[in-house]
C-alpha positions as CSV (number, residue, x, y, z in Angstrom):
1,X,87.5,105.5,89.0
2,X,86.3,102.0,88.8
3,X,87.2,101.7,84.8
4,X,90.7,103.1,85.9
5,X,90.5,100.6,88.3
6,X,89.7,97.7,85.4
7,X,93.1,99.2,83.5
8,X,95.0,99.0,86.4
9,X,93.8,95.3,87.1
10,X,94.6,94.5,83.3
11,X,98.1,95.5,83.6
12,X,99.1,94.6,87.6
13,X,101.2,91.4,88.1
14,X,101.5,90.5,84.5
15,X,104.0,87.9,85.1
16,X,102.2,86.3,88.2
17,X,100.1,83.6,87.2
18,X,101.2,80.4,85.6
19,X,102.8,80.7,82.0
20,X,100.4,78.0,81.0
21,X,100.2,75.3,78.0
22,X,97.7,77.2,75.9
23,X,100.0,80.5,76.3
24,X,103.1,78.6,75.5
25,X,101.7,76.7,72.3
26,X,100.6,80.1,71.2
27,X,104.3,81.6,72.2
28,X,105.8,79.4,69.5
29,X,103.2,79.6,67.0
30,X,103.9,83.4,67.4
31,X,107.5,83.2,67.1
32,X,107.1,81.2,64.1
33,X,108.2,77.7,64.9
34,X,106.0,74.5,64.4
35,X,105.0,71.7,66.6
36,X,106.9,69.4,63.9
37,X,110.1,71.5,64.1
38,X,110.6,70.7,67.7
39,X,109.7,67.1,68.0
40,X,112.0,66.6,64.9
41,X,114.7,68.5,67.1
42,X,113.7,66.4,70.3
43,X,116.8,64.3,70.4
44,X,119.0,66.3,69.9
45,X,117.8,68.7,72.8
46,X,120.3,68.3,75.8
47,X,119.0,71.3,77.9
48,X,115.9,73.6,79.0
49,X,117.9,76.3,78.0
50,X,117.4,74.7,74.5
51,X,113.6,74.2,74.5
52,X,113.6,77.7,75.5
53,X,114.8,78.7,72.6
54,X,110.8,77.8,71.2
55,X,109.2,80.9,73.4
56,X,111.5,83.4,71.6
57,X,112.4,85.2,68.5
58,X,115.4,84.6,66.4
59,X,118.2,86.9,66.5
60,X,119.8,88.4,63.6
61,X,118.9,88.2,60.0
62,X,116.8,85.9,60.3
63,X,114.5,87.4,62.9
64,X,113.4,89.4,59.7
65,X,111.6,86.6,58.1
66,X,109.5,84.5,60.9
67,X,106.5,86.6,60.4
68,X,105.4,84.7,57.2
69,X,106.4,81.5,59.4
70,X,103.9,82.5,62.2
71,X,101.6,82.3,59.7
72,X,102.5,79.2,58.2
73,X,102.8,78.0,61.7
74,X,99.0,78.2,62.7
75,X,98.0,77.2,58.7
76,X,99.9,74.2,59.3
77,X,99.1,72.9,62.7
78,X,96.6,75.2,64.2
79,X,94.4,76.7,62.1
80,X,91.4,77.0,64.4
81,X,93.4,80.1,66.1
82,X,93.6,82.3,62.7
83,X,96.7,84.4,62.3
84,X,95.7,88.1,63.2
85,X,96.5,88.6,66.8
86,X,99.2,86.0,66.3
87,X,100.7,88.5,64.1
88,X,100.3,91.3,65.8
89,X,102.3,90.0,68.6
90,X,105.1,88.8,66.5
91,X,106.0,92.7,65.8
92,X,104.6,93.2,69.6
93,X,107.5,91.1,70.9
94,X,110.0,92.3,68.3
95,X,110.2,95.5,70.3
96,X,109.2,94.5,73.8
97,X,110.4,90.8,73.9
98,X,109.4,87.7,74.9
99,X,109.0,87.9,78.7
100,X,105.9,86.7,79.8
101,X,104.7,90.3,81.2
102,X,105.9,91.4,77.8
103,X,103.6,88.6,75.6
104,X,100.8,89.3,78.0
105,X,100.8,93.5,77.7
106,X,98.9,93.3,74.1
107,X,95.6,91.6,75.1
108,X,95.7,93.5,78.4
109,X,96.2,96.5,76.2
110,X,93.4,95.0,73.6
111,X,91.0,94.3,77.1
112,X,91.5,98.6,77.6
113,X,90.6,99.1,73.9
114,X,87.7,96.4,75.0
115,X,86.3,98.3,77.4
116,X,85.8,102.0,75.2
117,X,84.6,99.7,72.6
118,X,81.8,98.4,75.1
119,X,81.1,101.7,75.4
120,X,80.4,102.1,71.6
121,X,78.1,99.2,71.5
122,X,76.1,100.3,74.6
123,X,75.9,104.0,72.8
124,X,74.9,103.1,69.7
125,X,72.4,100.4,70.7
126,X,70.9,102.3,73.7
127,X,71.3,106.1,72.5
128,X,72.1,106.7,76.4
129,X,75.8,107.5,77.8
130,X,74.7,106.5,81.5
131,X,73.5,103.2,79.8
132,X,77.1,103.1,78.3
133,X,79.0,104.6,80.9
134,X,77.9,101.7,83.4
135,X,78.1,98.6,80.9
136,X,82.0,100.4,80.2
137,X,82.5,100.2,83.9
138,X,80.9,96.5,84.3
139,X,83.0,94.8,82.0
140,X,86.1,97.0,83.2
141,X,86.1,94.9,86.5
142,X,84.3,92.1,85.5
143,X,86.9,89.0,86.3
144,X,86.1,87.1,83.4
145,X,87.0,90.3,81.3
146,X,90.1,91.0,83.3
147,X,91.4,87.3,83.1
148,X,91.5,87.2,79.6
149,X,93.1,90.6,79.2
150,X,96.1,88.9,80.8
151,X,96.5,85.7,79.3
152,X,98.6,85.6,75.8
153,X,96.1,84.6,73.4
154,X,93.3,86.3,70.9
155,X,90.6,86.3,73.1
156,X,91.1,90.4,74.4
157,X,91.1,91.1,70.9
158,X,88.5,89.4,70.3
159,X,86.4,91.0,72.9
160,X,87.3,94.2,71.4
161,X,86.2,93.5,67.9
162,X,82.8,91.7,68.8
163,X,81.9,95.1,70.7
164,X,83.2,96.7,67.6
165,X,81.7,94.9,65.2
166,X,78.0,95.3,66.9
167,X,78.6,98.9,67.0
168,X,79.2,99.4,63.5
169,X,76.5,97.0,62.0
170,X,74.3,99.5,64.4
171,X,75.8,102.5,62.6
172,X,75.8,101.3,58.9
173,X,71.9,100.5,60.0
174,X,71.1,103.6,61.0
175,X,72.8,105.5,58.4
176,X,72.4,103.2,55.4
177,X,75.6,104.6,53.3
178,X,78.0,102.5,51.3
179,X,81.2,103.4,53.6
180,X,79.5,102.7,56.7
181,X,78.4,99.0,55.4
182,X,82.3,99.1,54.1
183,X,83.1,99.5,57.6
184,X,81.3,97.2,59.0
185,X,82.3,94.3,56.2
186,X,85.6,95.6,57.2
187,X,85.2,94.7,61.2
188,X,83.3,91.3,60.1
189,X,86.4,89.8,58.0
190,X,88.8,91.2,60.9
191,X,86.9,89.8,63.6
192,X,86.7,86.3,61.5
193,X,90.7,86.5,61.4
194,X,91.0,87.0,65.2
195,X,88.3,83.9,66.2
196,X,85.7,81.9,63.9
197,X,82.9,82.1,65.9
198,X,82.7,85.5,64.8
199,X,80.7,84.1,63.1
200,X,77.8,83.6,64.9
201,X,77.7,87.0,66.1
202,X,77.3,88.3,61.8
203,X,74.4,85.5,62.0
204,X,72.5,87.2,64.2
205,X,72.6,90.9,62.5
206,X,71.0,89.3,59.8
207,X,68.5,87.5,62.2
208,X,67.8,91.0,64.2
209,X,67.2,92.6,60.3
210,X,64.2,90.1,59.2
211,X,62.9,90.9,63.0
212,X,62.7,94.6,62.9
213,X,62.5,96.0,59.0
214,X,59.8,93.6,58.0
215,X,58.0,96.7,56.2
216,X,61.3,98.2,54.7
217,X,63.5,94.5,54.8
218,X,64.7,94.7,51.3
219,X,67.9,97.7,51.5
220,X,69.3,96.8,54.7
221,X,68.9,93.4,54.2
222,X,71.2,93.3,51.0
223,X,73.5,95.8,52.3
224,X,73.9,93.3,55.2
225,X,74.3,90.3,53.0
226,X,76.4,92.1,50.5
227,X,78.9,93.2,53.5
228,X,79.2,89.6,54.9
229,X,79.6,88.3,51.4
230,X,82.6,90.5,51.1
231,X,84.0,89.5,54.6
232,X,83.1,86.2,54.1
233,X,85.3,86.0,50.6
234,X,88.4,87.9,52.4
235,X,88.2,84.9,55.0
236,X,87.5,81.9,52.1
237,X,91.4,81.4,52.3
238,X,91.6,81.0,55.7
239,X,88.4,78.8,56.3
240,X,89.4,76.4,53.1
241,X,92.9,75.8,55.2
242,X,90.6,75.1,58.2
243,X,88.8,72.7,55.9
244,X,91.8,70.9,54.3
245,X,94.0,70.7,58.0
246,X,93.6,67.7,60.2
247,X,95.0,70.5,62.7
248,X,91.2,71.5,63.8
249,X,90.1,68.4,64.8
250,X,93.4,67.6,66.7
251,X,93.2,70.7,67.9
252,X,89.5,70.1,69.4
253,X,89.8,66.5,70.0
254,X,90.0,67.0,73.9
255,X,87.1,69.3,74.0
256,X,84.6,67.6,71.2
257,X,85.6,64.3,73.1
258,X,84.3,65.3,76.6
259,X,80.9,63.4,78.0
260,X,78.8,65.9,80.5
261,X,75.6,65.3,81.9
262,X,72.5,67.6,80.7
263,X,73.2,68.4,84.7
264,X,76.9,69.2,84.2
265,X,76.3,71.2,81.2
266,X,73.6,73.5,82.8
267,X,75.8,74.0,86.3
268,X,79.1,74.4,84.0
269,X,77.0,77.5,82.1
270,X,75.7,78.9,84.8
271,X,78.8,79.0,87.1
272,X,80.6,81.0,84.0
273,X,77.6,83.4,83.9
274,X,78.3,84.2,87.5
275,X,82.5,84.6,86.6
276,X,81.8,87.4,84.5
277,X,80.6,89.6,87.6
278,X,81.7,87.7,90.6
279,X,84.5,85.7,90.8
280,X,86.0,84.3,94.4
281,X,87.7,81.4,93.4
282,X,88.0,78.5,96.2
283,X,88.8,79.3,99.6
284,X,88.4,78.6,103.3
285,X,87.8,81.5,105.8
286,X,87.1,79.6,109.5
287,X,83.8,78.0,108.9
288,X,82.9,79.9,105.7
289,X,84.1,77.5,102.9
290,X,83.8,79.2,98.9
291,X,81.3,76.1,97.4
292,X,78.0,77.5,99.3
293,X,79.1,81.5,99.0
294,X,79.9,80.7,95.4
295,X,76.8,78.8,95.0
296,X,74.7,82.0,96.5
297,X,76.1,84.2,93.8
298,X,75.4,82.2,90.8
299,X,71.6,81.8,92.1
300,X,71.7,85.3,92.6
301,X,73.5,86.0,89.2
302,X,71.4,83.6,87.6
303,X,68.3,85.8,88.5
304,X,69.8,88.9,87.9
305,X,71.0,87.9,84.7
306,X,67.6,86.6,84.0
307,X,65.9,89.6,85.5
308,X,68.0,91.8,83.3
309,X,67.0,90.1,80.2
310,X,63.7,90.2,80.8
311,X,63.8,93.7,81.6
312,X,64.9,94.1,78.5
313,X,62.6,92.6,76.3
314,X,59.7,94.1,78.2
315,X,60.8,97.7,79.0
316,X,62.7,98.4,75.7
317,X,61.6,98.4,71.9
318,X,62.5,95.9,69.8
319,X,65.3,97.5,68.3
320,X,67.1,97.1,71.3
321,X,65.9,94.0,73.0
322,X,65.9,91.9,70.0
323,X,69.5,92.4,68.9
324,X,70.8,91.7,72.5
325,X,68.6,88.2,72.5
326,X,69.4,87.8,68.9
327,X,73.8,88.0,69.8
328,X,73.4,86.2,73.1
329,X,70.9,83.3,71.8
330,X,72.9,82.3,68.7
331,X,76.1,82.5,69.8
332,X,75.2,81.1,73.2
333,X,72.4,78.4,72.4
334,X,74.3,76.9,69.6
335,X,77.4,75.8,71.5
336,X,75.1,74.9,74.5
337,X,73.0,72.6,72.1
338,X,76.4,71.0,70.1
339,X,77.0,69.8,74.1
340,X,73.6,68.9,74.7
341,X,72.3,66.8,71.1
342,X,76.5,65.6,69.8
343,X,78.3,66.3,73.2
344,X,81.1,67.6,73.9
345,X,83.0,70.4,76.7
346,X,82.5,73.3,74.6
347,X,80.5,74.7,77.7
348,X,83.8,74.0,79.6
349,X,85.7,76.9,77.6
350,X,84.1,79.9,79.0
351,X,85.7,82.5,76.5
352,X,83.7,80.6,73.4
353,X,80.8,82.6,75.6
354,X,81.8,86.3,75.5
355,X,79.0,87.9,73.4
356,X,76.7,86.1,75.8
357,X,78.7,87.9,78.9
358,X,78.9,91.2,77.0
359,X,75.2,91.0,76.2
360,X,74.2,90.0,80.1
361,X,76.5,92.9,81.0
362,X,74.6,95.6,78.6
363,X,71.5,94.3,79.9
364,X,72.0,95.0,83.4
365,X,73.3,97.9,82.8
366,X,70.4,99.0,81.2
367,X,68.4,97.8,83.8
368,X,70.5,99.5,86.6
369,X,70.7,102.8,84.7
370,X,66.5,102.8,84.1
371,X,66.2,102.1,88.2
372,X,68.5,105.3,89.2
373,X,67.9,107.8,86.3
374,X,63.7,106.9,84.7
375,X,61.9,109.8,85.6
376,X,59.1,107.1,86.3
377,X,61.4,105.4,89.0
378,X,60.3,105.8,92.7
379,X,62.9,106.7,95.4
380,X,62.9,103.2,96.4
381,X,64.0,102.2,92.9
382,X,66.4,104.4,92.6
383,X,68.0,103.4,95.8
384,X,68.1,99.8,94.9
385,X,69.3,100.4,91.7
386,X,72.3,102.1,93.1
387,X,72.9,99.9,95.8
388,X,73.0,97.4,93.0
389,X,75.4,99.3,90.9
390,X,77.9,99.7,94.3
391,X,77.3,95.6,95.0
392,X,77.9,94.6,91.3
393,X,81.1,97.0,91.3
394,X,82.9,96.1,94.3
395,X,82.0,93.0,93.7
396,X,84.5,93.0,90.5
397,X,87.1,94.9,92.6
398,X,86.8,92.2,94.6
399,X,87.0,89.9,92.5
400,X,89.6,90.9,90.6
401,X,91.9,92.0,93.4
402,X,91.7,88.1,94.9
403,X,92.4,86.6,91.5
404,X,95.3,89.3,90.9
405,X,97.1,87.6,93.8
406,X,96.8,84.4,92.6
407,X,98.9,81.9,90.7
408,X,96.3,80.0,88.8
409,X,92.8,81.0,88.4
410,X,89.6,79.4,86.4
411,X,91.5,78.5,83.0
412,X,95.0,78.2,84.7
413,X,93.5,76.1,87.5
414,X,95.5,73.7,89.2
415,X,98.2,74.1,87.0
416,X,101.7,73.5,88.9
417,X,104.7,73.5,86.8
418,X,106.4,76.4,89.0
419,X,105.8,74.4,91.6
420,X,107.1,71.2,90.0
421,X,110.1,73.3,88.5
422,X,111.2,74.5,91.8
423,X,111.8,70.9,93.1
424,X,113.2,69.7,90.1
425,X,115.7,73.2,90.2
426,X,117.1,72.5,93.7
427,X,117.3,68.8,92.8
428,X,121.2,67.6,92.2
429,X,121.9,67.5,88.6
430,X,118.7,66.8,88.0
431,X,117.4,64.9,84.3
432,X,114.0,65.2,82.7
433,X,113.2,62.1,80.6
434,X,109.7,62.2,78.3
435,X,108.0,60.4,75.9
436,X,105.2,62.1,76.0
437,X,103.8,64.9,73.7
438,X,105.5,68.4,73.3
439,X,102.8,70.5,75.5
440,X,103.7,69.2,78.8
441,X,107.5,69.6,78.2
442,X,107.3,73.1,76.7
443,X,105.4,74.5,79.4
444,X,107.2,73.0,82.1
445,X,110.6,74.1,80.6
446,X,109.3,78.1,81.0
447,X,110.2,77.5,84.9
448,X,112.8,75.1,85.1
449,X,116.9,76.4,85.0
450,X,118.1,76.6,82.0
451,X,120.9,73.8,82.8
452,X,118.4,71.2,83.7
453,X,119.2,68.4,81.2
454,X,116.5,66.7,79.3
455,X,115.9,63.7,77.2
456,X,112.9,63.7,75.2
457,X,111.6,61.5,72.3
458,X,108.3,63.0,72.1
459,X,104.9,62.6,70.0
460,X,103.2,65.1,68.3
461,X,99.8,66.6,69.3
462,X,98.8,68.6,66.3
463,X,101.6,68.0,63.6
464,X,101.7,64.6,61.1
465,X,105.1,63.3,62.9
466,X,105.0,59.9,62.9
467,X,106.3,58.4,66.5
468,X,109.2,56.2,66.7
469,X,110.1,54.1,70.3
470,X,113.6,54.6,71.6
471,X,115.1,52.3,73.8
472,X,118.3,54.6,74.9
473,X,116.8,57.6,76.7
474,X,117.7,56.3,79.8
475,X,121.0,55.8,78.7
476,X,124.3,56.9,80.2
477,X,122.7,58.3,82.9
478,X,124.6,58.1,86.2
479,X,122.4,56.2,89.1
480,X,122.7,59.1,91.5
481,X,121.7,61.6,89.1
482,X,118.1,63.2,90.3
483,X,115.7,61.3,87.6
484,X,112.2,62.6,86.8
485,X,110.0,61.2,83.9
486,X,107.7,63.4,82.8
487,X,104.0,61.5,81.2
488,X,106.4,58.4,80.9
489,X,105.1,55.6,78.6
490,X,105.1,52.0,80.1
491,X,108.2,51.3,78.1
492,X,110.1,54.1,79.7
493,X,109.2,53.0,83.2
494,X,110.1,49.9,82.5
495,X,113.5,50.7,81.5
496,X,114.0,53.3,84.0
497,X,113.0,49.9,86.7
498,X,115.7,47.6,84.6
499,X,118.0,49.9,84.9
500,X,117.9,50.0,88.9
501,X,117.4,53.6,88.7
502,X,115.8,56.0,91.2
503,X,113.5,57.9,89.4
504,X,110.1,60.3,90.3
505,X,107.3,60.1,87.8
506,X,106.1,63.9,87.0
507,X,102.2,63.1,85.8
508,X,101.0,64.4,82.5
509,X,97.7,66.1,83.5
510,X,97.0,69.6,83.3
511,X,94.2,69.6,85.4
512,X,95.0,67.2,88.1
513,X,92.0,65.9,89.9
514,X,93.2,67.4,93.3
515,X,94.7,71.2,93.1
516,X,97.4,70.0,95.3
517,X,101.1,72.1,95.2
518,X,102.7,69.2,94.2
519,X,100.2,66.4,92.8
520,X,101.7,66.7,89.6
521,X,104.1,63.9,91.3
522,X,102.9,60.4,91.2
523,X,104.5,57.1,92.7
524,X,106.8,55.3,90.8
């Protein structure tokens, strides 16, 4: 019932929360168009209806030949996000559209495959289906899980092929044949083209090898090197494009750039810890406000966590404990560290930390499942180790059942351009005006009506593009027309001021510093 309960959670209100910038950069990337393209275009764009135009398909006979331009797309601009899932939901949206529910079915479809691949992992690592059935059911409701099951990028998919990927290096360990390293290679070099930091994980296979075949290292050893080798050269073309593109370090610029306190850094980690079991977002309830509750449950998640870990590397052989350290440190500590020694927000993006979640998550499962099922464990353990089981799972329920109805949760947070599209909708003959780059205009434009005129002039975040001033954008304008200026420059506010117009400034932040309904307005 409860991982029936994760599939329904993965799939319910599809189209509820906010369409947001990452989702809509992706949505043209998939559909084959380039940031370039459209800020080329930007003049001559009139209307939302024609920015819209970005978040879908072509029709006709050219619709046929936008799947090598997806590609192109990502090797151009983007090439941190390789192209595999951006491919698969090209064809996705060729038969089901490019709705938002529709775009955001594959990874919640991916998060299902997710959850039977958890299971794998936990069955091949643990020999024990309780220990798998429960680490399945953990991650089926866990809200960091179920978030990213419904948001329209790679990270579902890559859930799904970590878990995957751990499996089979277990198998082709255990079996030592030539197909079942094949298969593994296999799951490296597709993992590598759904997210880099696949990466990491391979790392620590070969890590967990030199730590338990010390008498017998040599055959496994190769095998293992050989395989990543081979996935390693199937991914050379995409990683020299990586290399040669100025698109990465545009792309990270905003992250790498970030300054956090050793403080901020620890707190930041921790909180995301606690997401991937509990997750309340901010409320109010009387005298009961969410900062102290949700301050309880990452102590207490901190110490389970930590609890579960240790339980681990005390209670199981080294087989087992050492890969789950192994594929949590590395991928965990190295990120944390970048922060820590070059700074940085990579701790901010809580989704660069799944192998640590699924690794906490097989971990406390194994700790639950030894409490209620040991033949060494005392009533009393059993009892606790059920009660923990019912507090951990209805704790996800919970969890996921608040954040369903929501508009914005964790990533999303505080984004308002539904909000900000509804006022400008029922404004009369409303005009956007923007200098500013193409994220803020593209996912505003999702929500506003498609006969909302626009005029746009606008910089490029991840394309080569050089910018060029215009002095007419406020042009022709009628004075009693409804005027908003999105991220304006100081030029644009000054002409909108010479020209005695009446105009509301829409700010450019995504994450406003107060989650207010309509903060995305500023004075003039």
């Amino acid at each position: 019932m409860v991982i029936l309960a994760g599939v329904f959670f993965r799939f319910y209100h599809l189209d509820h929360k906010v369409y947001w910038e990452d989702e809509t950069n992706g949505a043209i990337r998939t559909a084959g168009y380039t940031e370039a393209e459209i800020v080329a275009a930007a003049p001559s764009i009139s209307s939302a209806a024609q920015m819209q135009t970005y978040f879908r398909l072509p029709e006709g006979s050219a619709k046929t030949d936008r799947l090598a331009d997806t590609v192109l797309s990502l090797a151009r601009e983007d090439p941190q996000h390789p192209p595999l899932h951006y491919v698969l939901a090209h064809l996705w949206e060729r038969i089901f559209g490019t709705t938002a529910a529709a775009v955001r079915s594959l990874p919640a479809l991916f998060g299902v495959v997710s959850i039977a691949c958890v299971y794998w992992f936990a069955l091949e690592l643990f020999e024990d289906r309780r220990v798998a059935w429960i680490a399945s059911a953990l991650v089926a409701v866990s809200p960091f899980f179920v978030l990213y099951s419904q948001e329209a990028r790679e990270y579902s998919l890559w859930t799904a092929c970590v878990a995957s990927m751990c499996a089979l290096f277990l198998r082709a360990r255990r079996l030592m044949k030539i197909e079942a390293w094949a298969l593994y290679a296999a799951s490296v070099a597709i993992a590598l083209y759904v997210y880099p930091f696949s990466a990491l994980v391979a790392i620590s296979f070969g890590l967990y090898l030199v730590a338990t075949e010390k008498p017998r290292l040599g055959r496994p050893l190769a095998s293992y090197v050989i395989s990543c080798s081979v996935a390693l050269a199937l991914f050379v073309p995409w990683l020299q494009r990586m290399r040669a593109s100025a698109g990465v370090g545009r792309g990270m610029n905003g992250i790498l750039s970030l300054k956090l306190s050793k403080l901020g850094i620890l707190l930041t980690f921790l909180r995301d810890v606690r997401s991937s079991f509990f997750d309340l977002g901010f409320f109010r309830f009387g005298f009961v406000r969410s900062t102290p509750v949700n301050f309880a449950l990452t102590a207490a998640t901190t110490i389970l966590v930590a609890g579960a870990f240790a339980f681990v590397i005390r209670r199981k052989p080294l087989r087992i404990w050492s890969l789950i350290a192994l594929v949590a440190a590395v991928s965990a500590l190295s990120l944390v560290m970048h922060d820590l020694i070059f700074g940085g927000g990579l701790v901010y993006q809580a989704r660069y930390f799944m192998p640590l979640y699924l690794c906490a998550e097989l971990s406390v499962a194994a700790w639950i499942a030894s409490a209620m099922f040991s033949e060494r464990s005392s009533r009393r353990s059993r009892a606790l180790g059920a009660s923990l089981s019912v507090v951990l799972l209805l704790g996800g329920v919970l969890s996921c059942a608040i954040s369903a109805a929501a508009d914005t949760w964790a990533s999303k947070d505080s984004e308002r351009d539904p909000a900000v599209a509804a006022i400008v909708n029922r404004s009369i003959r409303p005009v956007i005006v923007s200098d500013f780059d193409t994220s803020r205009i593209l996912s505003l434009s999702y929500y506003l009506d498609p006969s909302v005129e626009l005029r746009l002039n606008l910089h490029c975040d991840q394309c080569d593009l050089p910018f060029t001033e215009r002095s007419d954008l406020l042009r022709a304008i009628p004075l009693h027309r409804a005027v908003f200026l999105l991220a304006p420059s100081e030029g644009l506010i000054r002409q909108a001021r010479e020209r005695g117009a009446s105009f509301q400034i829409i700010n450019g932040e995504t994450y406003p510093r107060v989650p207010d309904a309509l903060n995305l307005f500023a004075p003039p």
